[in-house]
N, C-alpha and C positions, 0 to 999 in steps of 0.2 A: 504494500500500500504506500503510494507518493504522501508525503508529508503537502499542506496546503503551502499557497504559496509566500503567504503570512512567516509558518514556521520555517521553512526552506531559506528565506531571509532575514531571517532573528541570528545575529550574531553567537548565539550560545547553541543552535542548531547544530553545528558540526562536533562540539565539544562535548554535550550529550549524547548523539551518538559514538562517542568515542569511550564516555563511560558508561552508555550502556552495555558494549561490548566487553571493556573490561570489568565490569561484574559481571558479566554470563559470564566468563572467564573463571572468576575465581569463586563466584558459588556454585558453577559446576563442577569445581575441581572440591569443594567445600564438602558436598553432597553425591558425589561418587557418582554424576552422567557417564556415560549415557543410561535415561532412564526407561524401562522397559512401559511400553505401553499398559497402563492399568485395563484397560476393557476392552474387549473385545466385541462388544454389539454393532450390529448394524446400524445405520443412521437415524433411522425412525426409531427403533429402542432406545438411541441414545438421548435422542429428542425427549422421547417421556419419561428415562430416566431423571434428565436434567430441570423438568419442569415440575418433578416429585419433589428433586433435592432444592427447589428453593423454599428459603429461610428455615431450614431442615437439618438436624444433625446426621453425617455420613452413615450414621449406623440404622437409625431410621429410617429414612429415605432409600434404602437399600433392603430394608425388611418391607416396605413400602411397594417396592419395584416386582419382588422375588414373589409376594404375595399375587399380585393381579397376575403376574406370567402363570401361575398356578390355578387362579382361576380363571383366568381366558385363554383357552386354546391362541386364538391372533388379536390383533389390533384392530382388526375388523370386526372383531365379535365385542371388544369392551366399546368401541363406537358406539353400535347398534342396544347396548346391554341397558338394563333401567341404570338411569346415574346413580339410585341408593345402593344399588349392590356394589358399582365402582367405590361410592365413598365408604363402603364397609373393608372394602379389597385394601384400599390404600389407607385406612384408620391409623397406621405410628407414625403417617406424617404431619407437618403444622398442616392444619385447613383441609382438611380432606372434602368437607364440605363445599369452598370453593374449588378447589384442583380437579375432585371427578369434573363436575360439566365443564372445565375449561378443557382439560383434554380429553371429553368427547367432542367436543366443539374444534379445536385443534385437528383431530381425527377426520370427522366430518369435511374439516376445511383441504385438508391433502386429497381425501378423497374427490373432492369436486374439482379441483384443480388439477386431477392428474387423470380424471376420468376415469377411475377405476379402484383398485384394491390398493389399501395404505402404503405405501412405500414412499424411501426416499432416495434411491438409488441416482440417479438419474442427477444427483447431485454431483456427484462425481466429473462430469463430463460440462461444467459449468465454469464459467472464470469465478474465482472466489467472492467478487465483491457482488457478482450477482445471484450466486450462490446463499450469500447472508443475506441479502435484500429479500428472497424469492421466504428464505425463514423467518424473518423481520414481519414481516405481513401476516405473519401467522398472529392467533392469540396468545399476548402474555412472555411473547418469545422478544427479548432483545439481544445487544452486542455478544453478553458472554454467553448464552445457551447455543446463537446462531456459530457462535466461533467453537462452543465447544462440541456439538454434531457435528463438524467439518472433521475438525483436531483428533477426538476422544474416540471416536467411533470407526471402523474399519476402513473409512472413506481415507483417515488419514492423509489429510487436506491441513496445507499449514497457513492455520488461523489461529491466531489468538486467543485465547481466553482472557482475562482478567480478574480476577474476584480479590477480597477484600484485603487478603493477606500481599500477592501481590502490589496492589493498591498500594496498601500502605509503604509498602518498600521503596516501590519508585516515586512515591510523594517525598518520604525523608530524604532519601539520595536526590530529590530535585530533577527529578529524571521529565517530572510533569509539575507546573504549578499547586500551589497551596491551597485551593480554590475547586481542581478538577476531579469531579466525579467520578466515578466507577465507569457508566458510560462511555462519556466522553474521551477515556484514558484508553480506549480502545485504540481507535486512531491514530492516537497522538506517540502512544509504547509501541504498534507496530511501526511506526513512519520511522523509529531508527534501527531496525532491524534491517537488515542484508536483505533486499528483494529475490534474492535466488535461496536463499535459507530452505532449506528442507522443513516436511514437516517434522522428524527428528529433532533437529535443532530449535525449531519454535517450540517446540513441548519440552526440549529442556530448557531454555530459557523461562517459562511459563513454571514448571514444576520448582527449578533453582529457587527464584524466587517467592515463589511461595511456601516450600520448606524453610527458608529462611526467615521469612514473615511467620512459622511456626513452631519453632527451634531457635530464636535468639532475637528478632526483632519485633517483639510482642507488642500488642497495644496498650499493656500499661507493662511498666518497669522493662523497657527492651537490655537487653545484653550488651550494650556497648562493649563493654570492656573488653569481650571474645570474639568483636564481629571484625570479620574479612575486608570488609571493602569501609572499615568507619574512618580511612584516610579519605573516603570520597562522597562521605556524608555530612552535610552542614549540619542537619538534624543532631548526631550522634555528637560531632565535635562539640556542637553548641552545648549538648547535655555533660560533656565530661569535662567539660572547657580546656579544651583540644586547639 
């Protein structure tokens, strides 16, 4: 993804990218990449995995997932299903009440846009940015679920994800303004990324830091003292008065 033409011409543009690199650098030497792909599901699983696990803990969201694969033969059948039996399937996640009819609704909507049985194979064969746009339109789906069905799922398509732990990393290291949302930080963390980058290498970049937002740069009391890259953090220096 090109960076806009705003940031392309900000004098700290090239400088950023230069420390974004050297921290994928040394948090993946930190955290032992290359990292093996966690899942192996197809796109569309990975889609309704990813829209179980929001605001949801991993262990949940996964007890969440494993349950409705149990009680629906396909995605075709939890579609078509009463949404109270979904919201019963999916009960260890937040809001189950909300989620079933969002993704039978979600469901529903792949179906009529691809004329046929739920899939999202077809993704594949797409340029990325219209790939996430074509997901973006869905219900409830933004930057990081469209980035992480590309990334996460067999498609292994190198999109980004960003989520909070993330976030936080490249907001300290100044990698993004003080200001910029989860969102937004989409855009702005891929535009200094290498545009031939694998999707290998965006998913360690992606995992690096966010191991590190989970293992020593925490939201409250972060680990200065033991972090890797705190010669390239303002945040950090400013906390140990560096």
């Amino acid at each position: 993804m090109k960076p806009s033409p705003a940031a392309a011409d900000s004098p700290t543009f090239e400088a950023r990218q230069e420390k974004a690199l050297l921290v994928h650098a040394r948090l993946c030497a930190e955290y032992g990449a290359p990292f093996p792909f966690f899942s192996e599901k197809d796109p569309l699983s990975e889609l309704i995995s990813s829209l179980l696990s929001h605001r949801t803990k991993n262990q949940d969201s996964h007890r969440a997932y494993q349950q409705l694969r149990a009680r629906f033969p396909t995605w075709d059948a939890v579609r078509d299903a009463p949404t109270a039996e979904v919201e019963a399937a999916i009960n260890p996640c937040t809001w189950p009440e909300q989620k079933a009819p969002r993704l039978q609704a979600v469901l529903r909507e792949v179906s009529t846009r691809c004329d046929g049985p739920c899939h999202l194979e077809f993704l594949g064969d797409m340029p990325i940015p219209e790939a996430r746009a074509w997901l973006e339109q869905l219900p409830g789906v933004g930057p990081k679920t469209s980035a992480a069905v590309l990334l996460f799922s067999t498609l292994h398509r190198p999109a980004m994800p960003v989520d909070s732990h993330h976030h936080r990393v490249a907001q300290r290291l100044a990698l993004i303004g003080p200001k910029v949302g989860e969102g937004p930080a989409h855009a702005l963390l891929a535009a200094l990324l290498p545009p031939d980058w694998t999707a290998q290498q965006v998913y360690d970049h992606h995992e690096a830091l966010m191991f590190h937002g989970q293992k020593c740069c925490y939201y409250a009391a972060p680990a200065c003292g033991r972090c890797v890259v705190l010669d390239q953090c303002p945040f950090g220096q400013a906390r140990v008065g560096g």
